[in-house]
C-alpha positions, 0 to 999 in steps of 0.5 A: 941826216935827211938826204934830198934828191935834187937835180941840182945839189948845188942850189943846198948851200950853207953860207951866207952870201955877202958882197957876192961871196958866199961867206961861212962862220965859225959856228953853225946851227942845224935845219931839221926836218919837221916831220922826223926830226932829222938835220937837213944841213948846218947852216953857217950863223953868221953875227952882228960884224957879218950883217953890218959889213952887209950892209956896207956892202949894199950901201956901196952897190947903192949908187949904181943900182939906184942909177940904173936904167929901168930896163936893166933892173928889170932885165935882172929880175926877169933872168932871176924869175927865169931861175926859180921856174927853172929850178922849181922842183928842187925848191920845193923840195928843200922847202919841205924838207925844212918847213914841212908843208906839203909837196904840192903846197911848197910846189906852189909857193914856189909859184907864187915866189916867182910870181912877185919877180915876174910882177916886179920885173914888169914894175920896174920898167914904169918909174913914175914921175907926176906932173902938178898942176903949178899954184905959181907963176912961171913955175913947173912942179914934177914928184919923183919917186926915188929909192931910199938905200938899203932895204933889210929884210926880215922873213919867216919860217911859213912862207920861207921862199914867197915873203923873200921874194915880194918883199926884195923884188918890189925893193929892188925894183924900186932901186934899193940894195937889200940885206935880208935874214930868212928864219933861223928855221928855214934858211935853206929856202932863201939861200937857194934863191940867193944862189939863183941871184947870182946865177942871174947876175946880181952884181956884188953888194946887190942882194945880201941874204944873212943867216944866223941869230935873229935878234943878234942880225936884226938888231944890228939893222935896226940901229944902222942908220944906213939901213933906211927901209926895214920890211918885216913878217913875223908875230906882232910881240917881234914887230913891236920890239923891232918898231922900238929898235928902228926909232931912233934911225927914223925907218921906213918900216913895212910890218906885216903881223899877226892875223885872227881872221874871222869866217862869217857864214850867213844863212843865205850863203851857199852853204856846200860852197861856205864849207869847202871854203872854210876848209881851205882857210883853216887848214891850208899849210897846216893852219900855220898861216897869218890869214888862217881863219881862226873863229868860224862865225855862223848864224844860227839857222844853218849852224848845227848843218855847218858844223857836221858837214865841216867836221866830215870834212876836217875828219876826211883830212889826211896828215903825214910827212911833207914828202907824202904830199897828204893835206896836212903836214907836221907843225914847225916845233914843239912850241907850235903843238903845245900851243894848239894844246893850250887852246883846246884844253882852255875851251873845253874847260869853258865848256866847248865841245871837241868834235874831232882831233885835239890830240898828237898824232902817233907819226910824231910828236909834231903832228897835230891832226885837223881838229873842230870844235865847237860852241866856243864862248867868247871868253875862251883863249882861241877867240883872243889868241891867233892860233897858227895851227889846225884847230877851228873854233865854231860858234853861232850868232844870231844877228848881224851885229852880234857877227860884226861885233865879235869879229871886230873884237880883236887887236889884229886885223888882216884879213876876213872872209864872209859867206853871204848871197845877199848884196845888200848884207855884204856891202854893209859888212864889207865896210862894217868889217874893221881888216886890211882884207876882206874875202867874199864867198871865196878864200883866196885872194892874194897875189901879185897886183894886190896891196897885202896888208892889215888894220891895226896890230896886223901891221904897217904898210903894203905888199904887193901891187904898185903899193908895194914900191912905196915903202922904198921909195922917197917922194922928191918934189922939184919946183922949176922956174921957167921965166926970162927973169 
């Protein structure tokens, strides 16, 4: 059993919170430590019953939520803010021992979890009612954004603690109840800020977080018809399934899916910046990312000097357990690696070239260190699958509209970056390029007051940003006579 040194042991629970209760089950599934293989904890899994009766309870708290003042929606998202800043060592963490990320990376995602609180919190403040101008006579026409009900919430293994948190500050903003279910993988994560809630006051009912089976849970949302808004991170084969399972209740649905972003680097670029930027989008949590970059687009002139420097680089990466805070940590699960194995096995066999990793690491069999390879042809199954581990496929191009072409030849589209000084070259492709995002000489780009999403089978929707409030949130139009008659 991994032991945890936190200030505040309490914040480690192990049932699921429902109408207020922390509620257990008969049986439990165990959360292991990515990096030793050791039990964190046994989780209660809870089932189908617990989640409807979930959302009976989100359905009864709905009324007073919705009806709510702005300032007290906001006032409660505020004091929960002020929890996970207070408690943000401890949550970091508990989120490596469950994820694995690195210490400072879990340090900030805690960050960045806070963040959509605090943005949400201010939010929550600004309902918006707009006034039409009238096409009738003697009549006055206002719109009015109300909420939909309850909101279920669905959330990965990756980002355990900041998909929860902007996805149900945005719905609780908006005046919705939520029910959520966190990764069998890494409850622990939402648990603790489930703890953190009822620290802060959230009436019973309000936020319901439901450990347990993923299909046996969400299933049960899918078909409950009181359940009106469905927001879900995770692989698109699953956002598929639950997208057919919400049919027949008419959801709003928020589906945020799989990424296999291009890096385009032009030979103008600046090139010292291209790659250390490279290296962030590939390797950041391990590769484990939807905005991972996968396929490192390069032109020609520059690309053998891409390819050294960017491989130093890579091979300079250091890989140990979480808790050792290296740059890389171990993968989730033995599925994760032997995916990562497939890949670079298929493009070497089509005649790729490995120019560092590309084999388990001694620490452990979830260990995968940083690995480069390059010339990959089109064909191979890295330019066609999202990888989700630390493997960066290079090849060169030779035009712009080889780049744009090979870029865009993918089912998903998320988010792209671009490397280029030329002003006129990247208006073009910041339009040419067909992804919900588009990143220009930097990796970075999320946040708060950003709309998160993707182009087509990346997903359905927004988070974040005022956009975020509109999946919650239905459109009333009111039409009144003002006339004697």
């Amino acid at each position: 059993m991994t032991a945890l040194a936190l200030s505040d042991p309490t914040l480690l629970r192990r049932e699921g919170l429902l109408d207020g209760r922390w509620q257990g089950a008969p049986q439990s599934f165990p959360v292991t430590d990515p990096a030793t293989g050791s039990r964190v904890a046994d989780v209660a899994r809870l089932d189908a019953d617990a989640a409807r009766t979930a959302v009976e309870a989100a359905h009864r708290a709905f009324d007073d939520w919705a009806w709510a003042l702005p300032q007290t929606r906001a006032t409660l998202l505020r004091r929960w803010f002020d929890q996970i800043t207070a408690h943000r060592e401890d949550l970091a963490l508990i989120m490596v021992a469950e994820q694995g990320k690195p210490l400072s990376e879990a340090r900030g995602e805690i960050d960045y979890a806070a963040s959509f609180v605090e943005f949400y919190a201010e939010e929550a403040r600004r309902p918006n009612i707009e006034s039409v101008t009238s096409h009738l006579a003697t009549a006055e026409m206002e719109l009015w954004r109300e909420p939909v009900g309850v909101a279920a919430l669905v959330t990965p293994w990756n980002f355990p603690a900041a998909m929860l948190t902007r996805k149900a500050a945005a719905a609780l903003a908006a005046g919705c109840t939520v029910v959520a279910h966190p990764s069998a993988q890494t409850p622990l994560s939402a648990l603790a800020l489930a703890e953190l809630a009822q620290r802060a006051g959230f009436p019973p009912g309000l936020f319901n977080v439901i450990p347990g089976d993923a299909a046996e849970i969400v299933g049960a949302w899918s078909a409950a018809p009181r359940v009106r808004a469905l927001s879900f991170t995770g692989s698109t084969e699953i956002g598929r399934l639950i997208y057919r399972q919400s049919a027949d209740t008419v959801k709003r649905l928020v589906l945020e899916l799989g990424g296999h972003a291009p890096f385009l680097v032009f030979a103008e670029a600046d090139q010292e910046l291209a790659v250390a930027e490279a290296i962030k989008a590939k390797f950041a949590t391990s590769g484990q990312d939807c905005l991972g970059a996968n396929r490192f687009l390069i032109e020609r002139p520059v690309y053998d000097a891409f390819c050294t420097a960017f491989t130093a680089r890579a091979r300079a990466l250091t890989l140990g357990p979480g808790m050792a805070d290296c740059d890389l940590g171990p993968l989730m699960n033995e599925a994760a690696v032997a995916k990562q194995e497939a890949q670079v096995a298929d493009a070497l066999t089509r005649g790729a070239r490995l120019l560092c990793g590309g084999a388990r690491d001694p620490q452990g069999p979830l260990f995968y260190p940083a690995t480069v390879l390059a010339d990959v042809p089109p064909d191979a199954l890295i330019f066609h699958e999202e990888t989700f581990g630390p493997v960066a496929a290079l090849a060169p191009f030779d035009t712009e509209d080889e780049a744009v072409r090979i870029a865009n030849d993918t089912e998903y589209g998320l988010v792209a970056y671009l490397h280029s000084q030329d002003p006129r070259r990247i208006y073009r492709l910041t339009r040419a390029l067909d992804f919900g995002m588009v990143a220009v000489n930097r990796t970075k780009v999320t946040g708060p007051p950003i709309p998160f999403g993707g182009m087509k089978q990346s997903g359905l929707g927004r988070e974040g940003s005022r956009h975020g409030l509109e999946a919650f949130t239905d459109i009333k139009y009111v039409c009144r006579d003002w006339s004697d008659g």
